[in-house]
N, C-alpha and C positions, 0 to 999 in steps of 0.2 A: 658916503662919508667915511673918511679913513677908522682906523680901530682906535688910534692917538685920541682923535676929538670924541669917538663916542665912549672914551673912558672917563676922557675929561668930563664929557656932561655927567655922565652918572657919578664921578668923585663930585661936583657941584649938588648932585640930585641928592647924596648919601651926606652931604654938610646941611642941606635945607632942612632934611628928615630928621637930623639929630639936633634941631635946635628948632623946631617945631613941635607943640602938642599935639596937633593936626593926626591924624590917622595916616601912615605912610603912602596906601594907594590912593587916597583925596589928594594929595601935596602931588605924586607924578601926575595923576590926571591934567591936574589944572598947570602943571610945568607943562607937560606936553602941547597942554593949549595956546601954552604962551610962544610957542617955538614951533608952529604949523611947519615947518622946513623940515622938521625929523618924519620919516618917511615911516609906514608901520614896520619898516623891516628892522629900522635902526630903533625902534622904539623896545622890541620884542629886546634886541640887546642890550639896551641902556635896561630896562625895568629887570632881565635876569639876572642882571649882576649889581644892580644896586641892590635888588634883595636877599642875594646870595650873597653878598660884604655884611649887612644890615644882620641876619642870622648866624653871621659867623665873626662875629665883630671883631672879637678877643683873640681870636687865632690869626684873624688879616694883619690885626694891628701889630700882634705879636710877631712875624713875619714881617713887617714893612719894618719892624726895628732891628729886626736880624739884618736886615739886607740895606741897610740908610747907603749904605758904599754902591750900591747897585742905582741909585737916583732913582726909586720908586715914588711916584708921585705921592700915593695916599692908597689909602683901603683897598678901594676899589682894584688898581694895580699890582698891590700886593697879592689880592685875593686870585684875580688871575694868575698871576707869577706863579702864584703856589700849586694851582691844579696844572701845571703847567710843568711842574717842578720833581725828577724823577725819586730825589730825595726826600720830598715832602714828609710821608712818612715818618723818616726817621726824624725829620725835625719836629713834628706833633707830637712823638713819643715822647720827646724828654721837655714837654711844656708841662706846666704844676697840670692837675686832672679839671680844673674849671675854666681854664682858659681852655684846654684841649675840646673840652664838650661846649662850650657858649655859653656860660650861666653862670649865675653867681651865686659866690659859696653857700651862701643862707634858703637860698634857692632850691638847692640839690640837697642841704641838710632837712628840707622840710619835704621833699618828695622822698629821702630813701624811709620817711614815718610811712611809706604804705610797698617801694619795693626795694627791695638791698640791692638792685642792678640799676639804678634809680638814673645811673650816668648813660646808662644808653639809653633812657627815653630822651632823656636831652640831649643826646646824639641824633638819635632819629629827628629829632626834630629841629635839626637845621638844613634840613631836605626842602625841596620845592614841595607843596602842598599841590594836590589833583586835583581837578576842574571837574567837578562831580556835578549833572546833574537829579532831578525826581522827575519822573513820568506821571502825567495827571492818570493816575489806571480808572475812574470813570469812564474815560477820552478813547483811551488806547489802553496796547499792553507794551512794554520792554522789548519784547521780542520787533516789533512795527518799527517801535524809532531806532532801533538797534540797524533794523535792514534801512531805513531812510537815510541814517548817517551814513552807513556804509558806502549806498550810493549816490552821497554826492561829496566820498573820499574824507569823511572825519572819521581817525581812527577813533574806536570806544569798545570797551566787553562792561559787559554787568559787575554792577558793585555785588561784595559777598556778604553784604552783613542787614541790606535794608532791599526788599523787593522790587522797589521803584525805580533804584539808584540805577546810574550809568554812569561809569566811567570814562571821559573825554583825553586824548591820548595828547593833545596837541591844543595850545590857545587858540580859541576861536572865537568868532566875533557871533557868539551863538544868539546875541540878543536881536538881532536882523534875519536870524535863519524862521520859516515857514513857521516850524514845529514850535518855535514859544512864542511865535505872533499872533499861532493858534489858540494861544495856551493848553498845547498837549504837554509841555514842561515847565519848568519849572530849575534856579539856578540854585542849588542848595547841599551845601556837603551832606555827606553818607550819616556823619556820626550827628546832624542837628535830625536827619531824618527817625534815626536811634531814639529820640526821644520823646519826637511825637507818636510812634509807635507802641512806646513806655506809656501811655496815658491810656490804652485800652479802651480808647473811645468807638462807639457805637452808634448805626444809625437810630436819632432821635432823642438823643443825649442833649442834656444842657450841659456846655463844655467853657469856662473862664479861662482865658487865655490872659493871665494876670498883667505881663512885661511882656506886652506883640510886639514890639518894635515894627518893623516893618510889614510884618506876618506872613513871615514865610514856614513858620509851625501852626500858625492858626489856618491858611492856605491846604496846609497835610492832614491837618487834622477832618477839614471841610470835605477834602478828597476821600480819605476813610470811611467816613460817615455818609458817604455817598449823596452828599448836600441834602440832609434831612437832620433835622435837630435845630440849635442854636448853638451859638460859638457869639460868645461877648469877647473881642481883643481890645484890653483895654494899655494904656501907657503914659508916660508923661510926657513925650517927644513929637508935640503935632506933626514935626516938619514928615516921622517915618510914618505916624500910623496913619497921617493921609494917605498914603500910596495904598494902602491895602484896600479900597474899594475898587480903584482904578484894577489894580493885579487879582481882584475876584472877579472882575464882570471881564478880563481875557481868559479869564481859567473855567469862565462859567460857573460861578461859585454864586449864591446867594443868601446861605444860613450866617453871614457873617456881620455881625455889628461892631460899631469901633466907639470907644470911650476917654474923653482924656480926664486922667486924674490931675486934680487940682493938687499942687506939691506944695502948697502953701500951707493945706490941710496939714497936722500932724499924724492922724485916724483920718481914715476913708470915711465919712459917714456915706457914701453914697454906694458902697459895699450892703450894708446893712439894709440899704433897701431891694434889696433883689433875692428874687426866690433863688433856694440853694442849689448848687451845681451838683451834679453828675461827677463830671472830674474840673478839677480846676488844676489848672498850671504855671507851677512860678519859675520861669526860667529866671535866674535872679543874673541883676548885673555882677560881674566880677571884673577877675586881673585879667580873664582873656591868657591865662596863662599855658589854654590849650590848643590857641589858635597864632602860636609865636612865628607857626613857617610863612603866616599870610602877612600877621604884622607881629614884628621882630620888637620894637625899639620897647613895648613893654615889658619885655625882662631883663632890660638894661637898666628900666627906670626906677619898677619897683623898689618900693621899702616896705618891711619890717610893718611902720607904723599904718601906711596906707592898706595893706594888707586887714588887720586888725579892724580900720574902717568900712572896707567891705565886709569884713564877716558882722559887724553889727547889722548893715545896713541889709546883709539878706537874711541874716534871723529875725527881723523887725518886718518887713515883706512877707516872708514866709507867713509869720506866726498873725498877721493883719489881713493873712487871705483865708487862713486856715476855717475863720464862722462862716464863711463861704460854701464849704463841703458839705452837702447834706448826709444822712447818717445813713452810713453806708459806702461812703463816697470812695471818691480817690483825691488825693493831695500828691501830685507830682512836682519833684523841686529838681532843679538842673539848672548848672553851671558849664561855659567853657572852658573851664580849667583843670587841670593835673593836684592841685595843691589839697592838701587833705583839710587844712585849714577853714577853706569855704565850703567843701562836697562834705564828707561822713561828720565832720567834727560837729558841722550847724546843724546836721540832722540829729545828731544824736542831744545838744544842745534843748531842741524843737521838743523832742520826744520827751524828756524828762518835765518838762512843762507844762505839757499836753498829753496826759495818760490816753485820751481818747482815742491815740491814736497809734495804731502800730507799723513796724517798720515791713511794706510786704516782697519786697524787692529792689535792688540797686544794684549798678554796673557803673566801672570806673575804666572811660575806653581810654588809651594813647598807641600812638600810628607805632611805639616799636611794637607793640606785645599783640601786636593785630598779624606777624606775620612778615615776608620779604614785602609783599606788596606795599606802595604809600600808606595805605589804611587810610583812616578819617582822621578829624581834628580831635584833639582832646577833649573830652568831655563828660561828665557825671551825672546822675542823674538816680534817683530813691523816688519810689510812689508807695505813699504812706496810705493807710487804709484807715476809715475813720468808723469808731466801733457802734 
Protein backbone atom coordinates (compact mmCIF):
# COMPACT_ATOMS: atom_id res chain seq x y z
CA UNK A 1 0.00 0.00 0.00
CA UNK A 2 1.43 3.43 -0.97
CA UNK A 3 2.26 6.08 2.13
CA UNK A 4 -0.84 8.45 0.29
CA UNK A 5 -3.51 5.72 1.10
CA UNK A 6 -2.09 4.70 4.49
CA UNK A 7 -2.26 8.20 5.65
CA UNK A 8 -5.54 8.41 4.19
CA UNK A 9 -6.80 5.54 6.39
CA UNK A 10 -5.47 6.76 9.56
CA UNK A 11 -6.70 10.62 8.71
CA UNK A 12 -10.38 8.46 8.38
CA UNK A 13 -9.15 6.29 11.64
CA UNK A 14 -8.19 9.83 13.69
CA UNK A 15 -12.00 11.47 12.37
CA UNK A 16 -13.97 8.04 13.74
CA UNK A 17 -11.76 8.42 17.08
CA UNK A 18 -12.86 12.11 17.54
CA UNK A 19 -16.36 11.60 17.10
CA UNK A 20 -16.54 8.48 18.97
CA UNK A 21 -16.90 7.81 22.92
CA UNK A 22 -15.64 4.28 22.12
CA UNK A 23 -11.94 3.93 23.68
CA UNK A 24 -9.56 4.67 20.67
CA UNK A 25 -7.79 1.27 20.53
CA UNK A 26 -11.47 -0.63 20.54
CA UNK A 27 -12.56 1.70 17.48
CA UNK A 28 -8.95 0.61 15.44
CA UNK A 29 -9.41 -2.89 16.30
CA UNK A 30 -12.72 -3.35 15.10
CA UNK A 31 -11.69 -0.83 11.74
CA UNK A 32 -9.04 -3.18 11.16
CA UNK A 33 -11.39 -5.96 11.13
CA UNK A 34 -13.47 -4.32 8.84
CA UNK A 35 -10.57 -3.78 6.17
CA UNK A 36 -8.92 -7.67 6.39
CA UNK A 37 -6.71 -6.10 3.23
CA UNK A 38 -4.59 -3.90 5.64
CA UNK A 39 -1.58 -6.12 6.06
CA UNK A 40 0.05 -6.22 9.89
CA UNK A 41 2.74 -4.12 8.43
CA UNK A 42 0.52 -1.32 7.19
CA UNK A 43 -1.58 -1.68 10.32
CA UNK A 44 1.75 -1.09 12.73
CA UNK A 45 1.77 2.48 10.44
CA UNK A 46 -1.66 3.46 10.21
CA UNK A 47 -2.10 2.75 14.38
CA UNK A 48 1.57 4.86 14.90
CA UNK A 49 0.46 7.79 13.53
CA UNK A 50 -3.00 7.84 14.24
CA UNK A 51 -1.93 7.89 17.88
CA UNK A 52 0.83 10.00 17.43
CA UNK A 53 -1.78 12.96 15.59
CA UNK A 54 -4.35 11.75 18.54
CA UNK A 55 -1.58 12.89 21.38
CA UNK A 56 -0.35 15.78 19.73
CA UNK A 57 -3.58 17.04 18.31
CA UNK A 58 -3.08 20.86 19.08
CA UNK A 59 0.37 21.08 17.54
CA UNK A 60 -0.68 18.84 14.26
CA UNK A 61 -3.59 20.99 13.76
CA UNK A 62 -1.62 23.99 14.45
CA UNK A 63 0.69 23.07 11.80
CA UNK A 64 -1.83 21.98 9.09
CA UNK A 65 -3.04 25.67 9.46
CA UNK A 66 0.50 27.09 9.05
CA UNK A 67 0.89 25.16 5.86
CA UNK A 68 -3.10 25.18 4.29
CA UNK A 69 -0.93 26.53 1.02
CA UNK A 70 1.13 23.19 1.14
CA UNK A 71 -2.51 20.98 0.36
CA UNK A 72 -1.93 19.00 3.71
CA UNK A 73 -4.77 16.90 3.89
CA UNK A 74 -5.50 16.83 7.78
CA UNK A 75 -3.81 15.96 11.08
CA UNK A 76 -2.59 12.99 10.36
CA UNK A 77 -0.30 14.60 7.29
CA UNK A 78 0.38 17.42 9.02
CA UNK A 79 1.76 15.52 11.88
CA UNK A 80 4.10 13.64 9.54
CA UNK A 81 5.09 16.95 7.58
CA UNK A 82 6.16 18.24 10.84
CA UNK A 83 8.69 15.49 12.13
CA UNK A 84 9.75 15.59 8.80
CA UNK A 85 10.27 19.19 8.99
CA UNK A 86 13.96 20.63 9.60
CA UNK A 87 12.29 23.76 10.92
CA UNK A 88 9.88 22.24 13.20
CA UNK A 89 11.46 23.50 16.18
CA UNK A 90 11.55 26.81 15.49
CA UNK A 91 7.86 26.64 14.55
CA UNK A 92 6.71 24.86 18.10
CA UNK A 93 8.78 27.63 19.86
CA UNK A 94 6.60 30.48 18.98
CA UNK A 95 3.20 28.31 19.56
CA UNK A 96 1.26 29.79 22.99
CA UNK A 97 2.82 26.95 25.76
CA UNK A 98 -0.54 24.62 25.69
CA UNK A 99 -0.84 24.13 22.22
CA UNK A 100 3.17 23.39 22.25
CA UNK A 101 2.70 20.71 25.08
CA UNK A 102 -1.10 19.04 24.01
CA UNK A 103 -3.24 20.12 26.92
CA UNK A 104 -5.34 22.26 27.82
CA UNK A 105 -4.96 25.26 29.74
CA UNK A 106 -7.05 24.34 32.96
CA UNK A 107 -5.31 21.05 32.61
CA UNK A 108 -1.88 22.25 33.16
CA UNK A 109 -3.18 24.95 35.82
CA UNK A 110 -4.39 21.99 37.87
CA UNK A 111 -1.07 19.81 37.60
CA UNK A 112 1.42 22.86 38.12
CA UNK A 113 -1.02 22.50 42.17
CA UNK A 114 1.68 19.62 42.64
CA UNK A 115 4.84 20.44 40.04
CA UNK A 116 6.06 24.08 38.73
CA UNK A 117 7.74 22.18 35.55
CA UNK A 118 4.20 20.72 35.30
CA UNK A 119 4.43 21.46 31.20
CA UNK A 120 7.04 18.85 30.68
CA UNK A 121 5.07 16.07 32.23
CA UNK A 122 2.62 16.85 29.42
CA UNK A 123 5.46 16.95 27.19
CA UNK A 124 6.48 13.50 28.12
CA UNK A 125 3.54 12.36 27.67
CA UNK A 126 2.83 12.76 24.22
CA UNK A 127 5.48 9.89 23.77
CA UNK A 128 4.41 6.30 22.60
CA UNK A 129 3.72 4.51 25.86
CA UNK A 130 6.10 0.89 26.44
CA UNK A 131 4.68 -2.52 26.14
CA UNK A 132 5.55 -3.60 29.49
CA UNK A 133 4.99 -6.82 30.50
CA UNK A 134 4.78 -8.90 34.72
CA UNK A 135 6.43 -12.19 35.11
CA UNK A 136 4.22 -14.65 37.11
CA UNK A 137 7.71 -15.03 39.71
CA UNK A 138 5.65 -18.28 41.39
CA UNK A 139 6.38 -19.73 37.57
CA UNK A 140 9.65 -18.34 36.68
CA UNK A 141 12.10 -15.61 37.38
CA UNK A 142 12.86 -12.30 34.94
CA UNK A 143 16.00 -13.42 34.24
CA UNK A 144 14.28 -17.01 32.34
CA UNK A 145 11.90 -14.92 30.21
CA UNK A 146 14.36 -12.36 29.62
CA UNK A 147 16.73 -15.14 27.87
CA UNK A 148 13.38 -16.85 26.04
CA UNK A 149 12.71 -13.46 24.56
CA UNK A 150 16.01 -12.98 23.58
CA UNK A 151 15.99 -16.07 21.79
CA UNK A 152 13.44 -15.89 19.73
CA UNK A 153 14.62 -12.17 18.77
CA UNK A 154 12.09 -9.87 21.04
CA UNK A 155 14.05 -7.05 22.08
CA UNK A 156 13.30 -6.37 26.02
CA UNK A 157 15.64 -5.27 29.49
CA UNK A 158 13.95 -5.26 32.82
CA UNK A 159 11.78 -2.53 34.04
CA UNK A 160 13.49 -0.32 36.97
CA UNK A 161 10.96 0.39 39.31
CA UNK A 162 8.64 -3.02 39.77
CA UNK A 163 10.73 -6.61 40.01
CA UNK A 164 8.48 -8.55 37.66
CA UNK A 165 8.34 -5.89 34.96
CA UNK A 166 9.94 -6.34 31.41
CA UNK A 167 10.36 -4.21 29.11
CA UNK A 168 9.32 -5.08 25.36
CA UNK A 169 11.33 -3.13 22.71
CA UNK A 170 9.01 -3.65 19.78
CA UNK A 171 4.98 -4.46 19.16
CA UNK A 172 4.44 -7.94 19.40
CA UNK A 173 1.85 -10.19 19.18
CA UNK A 174 2.86 -11.46 22.62
CA UNK A 175 -0.64 -12.86 23.37
CA UNK A 176 0.18 -16.06 20.95
CA UNK A 177 3.86 -16.36 22.19
CA UNK A 178 4.51 -19.77 24.66
CA UNK A 179 5.26 -17.75 27.69
CA UNK A 180 1.60 -16.13 28.29
CA UNK A 181 -0.26 -19.27 26.98
CA UNK A 182 1.70 -20.65 29.89
CA UNK A 183 0.74 -18.05 32.08
CA UNK A 184 4.37 -17.38 32.88
CA UNK A 185 3.20 -13.45 32.10
CA UNK A 186 1.17 -11.41 32.26
CA UNK A 187 0.36 -7.92 29.90
CA UNK A 188 0.53 -4.95 32.47
CA UNK A 189 2.26 -1.60 32.70
CA UNK A 190 5.17 -1.08 35.32
CA UNK A 191 3.50 1.69 37.17
CA UNK A 192 -0.24 -0.55 37.63
CA UNK A 193 2.26 -3.15 38.99
CA UNK A 194 3.47 0.02 41.54
CA UNK A 195 0.41 -0.35 43.09
CA UNK A 196 -0.19 -3.78 43.70
CA UNK A 197 2.97 -3.77 45.37
CA UNK A 198 1.81 -0.73 47.52
CA UNK A 199 -0.75 -3.00 49.15
CA UNK A 200 1.86 -5.04 51.17
CA UNK A 201 0.00 -7.97 50.82
CA UNK A 202 1.15 -11.37 52.22
CA UNK A 203 0.77 -14.93 51.87
CA UNK A 204 -2.75 -15.81 53.76
CA UNK A 205 -4.02 -12.42 53.84
CA UNK A 206 -7.73 -11.57 53.15
CA UNK A 207 -7.15 -9.16 50.37
CA UNK A 208 -10.66 -6.92 48.66
CA UNK A 209 -9.72 -5.96 45.44
CA UNK A 210 -12.78 -3.37 45.45
CA UNK A 211 -12.84 -1.95 41.39
CA UNK A 212 -10.95 -5.52 39.59
CA UNK A 213 -11.97 -4.59 36.43
CA UNK A 214 -10.46 -7.09 34.55
CA UNK A 215 -7.99 -8.30 37.38
CA UNK A 216 -4.89 -7.81 36.30
CA UNK A 217 -3.97 -6.30 40.16
CA UNK A 218 -6.01 -8.81 41.62
CA UNK A 219 -3.85 -11.42 39.31
CA UNK A 220 -0.37 -9.62 41.04
CA UNK A 221 -1.68 -9.54 44.02
CA UNK A 222 -2.51 -13.65 43.87
CA UNK A 223 1.09 -13.92 42.55
CA UNK A 224 2.63 -12.11 45.76
CA UNK A 225 0.83 -14.04 48.03
CA UNK A 226 2.03 -16.97 46.38
CA UNK A 227 -1.84 -18.34 45.87
CA UNK A 228 -2.37 -18.75 49.63
CA UNK A 229 -4.99 -16.48 51.27
CA UNK A 230 -8.24 -14.92 49.60
CA UNK A 231 -8.54 -12.08 47.25
CA UNK A 232 -12.54 -11.09 46.69
CA UNK A 233 -12.25 -9.01 43.04
CA UNK A 234 -15.17 -7.44 43.17
CA UNK A 235 -16.83 -4.79 40.21
CA UNK A 236 -19.62 -3.58 38.44
CA UNK A 237 -18.63 -4.49 34.74
CA UNK A 238 -19.60 -8.41 34.30
CA UNK A 239 -18.47 -8.27 30.73
CA UNK A 240 -14.28 -7.51 32.46
CA UNK A 241 -14.64 -9.44 35.67
CA UNK A 242 -15.56 -12.49 33.75
CA UNK A 243 -12.31 -12.75 32.34
CA UNK A 244 -10.67 -13.04 35.55
CA UNK A 245 -11.28 -16.69 36.23
CA UNK A 246 -10.52 -17.65 32.73
CA UNK A 247 -6.87 -15.48 33.24
CA UNK A 248 -6.43 -17.19 36.83
CA UNK A 249 -6.71 -20.90 35.81
CA UNK A 250 -3.69 -19.84 32.67
CA UNK A 251 -1.65 -18.17 35.50
CA UNK A 252 -2.39 -21.00 37.86
CA UNK A 253 -4.05 -18.73 40.24
CA UNK A 254 -6.90 -20.21 42.55
CA UNK A 255 -7.27 -17.80 45.97
CA UNK A 256 -9.44 -15.69 43.70
CA UNK A 257 -13.12 -14.96 43.98
CA UNK A 258 -15.10 -12.52 41.57
CA UNK A 259 -18.25 -10.42 42.84
CA UNK A 260 -20.66 -8.10 40.92
CA UNK A 261 -21.80 -5.25 42.76
CA UNK A 262 -25.37 -4.37 42.14
CA UNK A 263 -25.06 -0.46 41.15
CA UNK A 264 -28.59 -0.09 41.71
CA UNK A 265 -27.77 -0.37 45.32
CA UNK A 266 -26.84 3.11 46.70
CA UNK A 267 -24.71 1.29 50.06
CA UNK A 268 -23.29 -2.07 49.42
CA UNK A 269 -25.20 -3.90 51.93
CA UNK A 270 -23.46 -6.94 50.72
CA UNK A 271 -19.91 -5.36 52.01
CA UNK A 272 -21.19 -5.54 55.40
CA UNK A 273 -21.59 -9.10 55.17
CA UNK A 274 -18.11 -10.15 54.88
CA UNK A 275 -15.38 -10.78 57.49
CA UNK A 276 -12.89 -7.81 57.48
CA UNK A 277 -9.87 -7.49 55.13
CA UNK A 278 -6.26 -7.61 55.58
CA UNK A 279 -5.78 -4.98 52.82
CA UNK A 280 -8.52 -3.80 50.70
CA UNK A 281 -8.09 -2.00 47.47
CA UNK A 282 -9.86 0.78 45.70
CA UNK A 283 -8.30 1.43 42.56
CA UNK A 284 -10.95 4.20 41.89
CA UNK A 285 -12.33 4.95 38.47
CA UNK A 286 -11.08 8.37 37.05
CA UNK A 287 -10.00 10.78 33.94
CA UNK A 288 -7.26 8.24 32.95
CA UNK A 289 -5.42 11.37 32.86
CA UNK A 290 -2.35 9.31 33.32
CA UNK A 291 -2.74 6.96 30.71
CA UNK A 292 -3.23 9.81 27.78
CA UNK A 293 0.00 8.18 25.50
CA UNK A 294 -2.24 4.92 25.30
CA UNK A 295 -5.64 6.81 24.82
CA UNK A 296 -5.30 10.45 24.07
CA UNK A 297 -8.75 11.90 23.09
CA UNK A 298 -9.44 12.14 27.22
CA UNK A 299 -7.60 15.13 27.66
CA UNK A 300 -9.16 16.72 24.82
CA UNK A 301 -12.40 15.99 26.17
CA UNK A 302 -12.21 16.66 29.66
CA UNK A 303 -14.13 19.37 31.75
CA UNK A 304 -13.82 21.20 34.68
CA UNK A 305 -17.49 19.79 35.68
CA UNK A 306 -16.78 16.06 34.85
CA UNK A 307 -13.72 16.14 36.77
CA UNK A 308 -15.55 17.24 40.04
CA UNK A 309 -17.99 14.14 39.17
CA UNK A 310 -15.39 11.79 39.60
CA UNK A 311 -13.80 13.25 42.64
CA UNK A 312 -17.24 12.58 44.32
CA UNK A 313 -17.64 9.45 42.80
CA UNK A 314 -14.10 8.08 44.30
CA UNK A 315 -14.68 9.67 47.85
CA UNK A 316 -18.08 7.81 48.01
CA UNK A 317 -16.01 4.41 46.86
CA UNK A 318 -13.28 4.95 48.94
CA UNK A 319 -15.23 5.96 52.14
CA UNK A 320 -18.13 2.65 51.26
CA UNK A 321 -14.97 0.33 51.28
CA UNK A 322 -13.23 1.90 54.05
CA UNK A 323 -15.82 -0.74 57.06
CA UNK A 324 -14.18 -3.21 55.23
CA UNK A 325 -10.63 -2.87 56.72
CA UNK A 326 -10.34 -4.69 59.86
CA UNK A 327 -8.33 -2.78 62.61
CA UNK A 328 -5.13 -2.77 61.79
CA UNK A 329 -5.59 -2.85 58.24
CA UNK A 330 -4.65 -1.36 55.17
CA UNK A 331 -6.93 0.85 52.81
CA UNK A 332 -4.97 1.47 49.55
CA UNK A 333 -6.56 4.07 47.10
CA UNK A 334 -5.06 4.59 43.37
CA UNK A 335 -5.84 6.23 40.54
CA UNK A 336 -4.53 6.55 36.92
CA UNK A 337 -4.05 9.90 36.82
CA UNK A 338 -1.65 13.01 37.28
CA UNK A 339 -4.39 15.49 38.58
CA UNK A 340 -4.24 16.32 42.31
CA UNK A 341 -7.79 16.80 42.32
CA UNK A 342 -8.64 12.91 42.33
CA UNK A 343 -5.01 11.50 44.16
CA UNK A 344 -3.87 13.63 47.51
CA UNK A 345 -6.95 16.08 47.46
CA UNK A 346 -9.64 12.82 48.00
CA UNK A 347 -7.41 11.35 50.39
CA UNK A 348 -7.00 13.99 52.41
CA UNK A 349 -10.81 14.77 51.98
CA UNK A 350 -11.15 10.82 53.34
CA UNK A 351 -9.01 11.55 56.20
CA UNK A 352 -10.62 14.34 57.86
CA UNK A 353 -13.85 12.17 57.98
CA UNK A 354 -12.36 9.11 59.11
CA UNK A 355 -9.87 9.95 62.17
CA UNK A 356 -9.40 6.20 62.26
CA UNK A 357 -7.34 6.34 59.79
CA UNK A 358 -4.03 7.53 59.04
CA UNK A 359 -2.03 8.47 56.06
CA UNK A 360 1.01 5.76 55.84
CA UNK A 361 2.50 6.29 52.46
CA UNK A 362 1.94 7.59 48.95
CA UNK A 363 3.70 8.16 45.63
CA UNK A 364 2.60 10.26 42.58
CA UNK A 365 4.37 8.53 39.52
CA UNK A 366 4.59 10.35 35.77
CA UNK A 367 6.88 8.95 32.86
CA UNK A 368 8.89 12.64 32.74
CA UNK A 369 10.14 12.66 36.48
CA UNK A 370 10.79 8.78 36.12
CA UNK A 371 13.92 9.63 34.08
CA UNK A 372 15.21 9.70 30.00
CA UNK A 373 13.63 6.24 30.00
CA UNK A 374 9.60 5.89 28.82
CA UNK A 375 8.86 5.15 32.49
CA UNK A 376 5.36 3.92 33.33
CA UNK A 377 1.82 5.44 33.07
CA UNK A 378 0.74 8.02 35.41
CA UNK A 379 -0.53 7.03 38.42
CA UNK A 380 -1.27 7.64 42.35
CA UNK A 381 -1.62 5.74 44.85
CA UNK A 382 -1.73 6.35 49.33
CA UNK A 383 -2.22 3.17 51.62
CA UNK A 384 -4.06 4.53 54.61
CA UNK A 385 -3.51 2.51 57.93
CA UNK A 386 -6.55 1.87 60.02
CA UNK A 387 -5.82 2.41 63.81
Amino acid sequence: MTESSLIGHAEELVRIIRKSSQPGDQIASEYYRSKKYIGAKDRRFIGEWTFHTLRTLATAEAYHQAHLHDGLGGPVEAAIAMSRDAEASTFLAELPECTRINTQPWLLQETLRRWPDAAAVWQAMTQEAPFTIRVNLRRTTRAEVLQILQRDDIPAHAGVHAPAAIIIGKRVALTQHPLYLSGLIEIQDEGSQLISLACGAEPGMRVLDACAGAGGKSLHLADLMHDRGTIIARDIEWKRLREIPKRARQAGIRIIDIALIDVKQQHDPSLRSLEPFDVVLVDAPCTGMGTVRRLPMPKWRLQPEQLLRYTRKQLHILSENASSVRSGGALVYATCSILPSENEDVVQRFLSDHPEFTLEAEQQVDPYHQGPSPGTDGLYWARLRRS
